[in-house]
PLY file of the C-alpha trace (Angstrom):
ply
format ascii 1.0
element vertex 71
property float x
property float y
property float z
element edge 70
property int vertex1
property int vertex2
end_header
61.67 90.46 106.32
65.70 89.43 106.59
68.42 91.72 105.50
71.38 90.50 104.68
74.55 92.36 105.37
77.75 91.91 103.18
81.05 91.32 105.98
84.18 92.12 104.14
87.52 90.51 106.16
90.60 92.28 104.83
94.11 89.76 105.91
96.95 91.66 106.01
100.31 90.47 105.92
103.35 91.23 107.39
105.29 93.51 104.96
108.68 92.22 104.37
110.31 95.28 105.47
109.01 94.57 109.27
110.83 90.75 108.85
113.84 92.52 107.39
114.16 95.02 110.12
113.49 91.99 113.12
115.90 89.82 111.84
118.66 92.68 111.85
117.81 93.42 115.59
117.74 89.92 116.26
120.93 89.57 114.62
122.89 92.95 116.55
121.32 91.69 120.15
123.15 88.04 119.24
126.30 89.78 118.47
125.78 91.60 121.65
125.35 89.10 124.40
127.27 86.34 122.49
130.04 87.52 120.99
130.95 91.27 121.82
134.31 91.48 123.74
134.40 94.93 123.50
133.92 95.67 119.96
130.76 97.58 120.05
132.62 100.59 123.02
136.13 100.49 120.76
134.81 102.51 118.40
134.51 105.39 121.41
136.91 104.09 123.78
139.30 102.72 121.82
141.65 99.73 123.41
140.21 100.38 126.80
136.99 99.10 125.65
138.74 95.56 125.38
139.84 95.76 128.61
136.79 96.52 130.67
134.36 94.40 129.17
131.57 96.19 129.83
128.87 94.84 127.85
130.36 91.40 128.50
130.11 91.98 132.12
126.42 93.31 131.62
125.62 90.32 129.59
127.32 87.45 131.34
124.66 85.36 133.10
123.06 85.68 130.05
125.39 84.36 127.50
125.89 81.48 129.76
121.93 80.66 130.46
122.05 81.05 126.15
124.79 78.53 125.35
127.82 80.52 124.46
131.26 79.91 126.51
132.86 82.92 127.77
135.70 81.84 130.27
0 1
1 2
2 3
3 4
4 5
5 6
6 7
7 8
8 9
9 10
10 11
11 12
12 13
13 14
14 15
15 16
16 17
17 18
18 19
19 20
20 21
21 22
22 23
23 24
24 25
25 26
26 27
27 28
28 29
29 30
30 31
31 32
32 33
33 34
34 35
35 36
36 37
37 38
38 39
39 40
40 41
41 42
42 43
43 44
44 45
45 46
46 47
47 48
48 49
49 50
50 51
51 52
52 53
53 54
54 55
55 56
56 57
57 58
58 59
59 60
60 61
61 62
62 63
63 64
64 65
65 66
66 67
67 68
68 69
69 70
């Protein structure tokens, strides 16, 4: 006697909302380590933000082992 056993295999994708919302934080964390210069703390800080660099400073080994000129 053999019984035979029906396997269903359900493939999900990945919903395009998920690709949406990791290509905007990919997008953001570029902007952050390769081109902030103080943007991102202006909006609390105001022009002192451009002067102490702080996520530049943070970030600077970094944008330099990525590619992007700072000095």
């Amino acid at each position: 006697m053999s019984r035979t056993e029906q396997v269903s295999v359900s493939k999900t994708s990945v919903s395009k909302i998920a690709i949406l919302a990791l290509a905007i934080v990919f997008a953001a964390g570029l902007f952050v380590v390769g081109f902030d210069q103080g943007h991102i703390f202006s909006l609390v800080y105001g022009e002192q933000a451009f002067i102490d660099l702080t996520i530049h400073e943070l970030t600077h080994d970094m944008r330099h082992a990525a590619g992007f000129p700072c000095h």
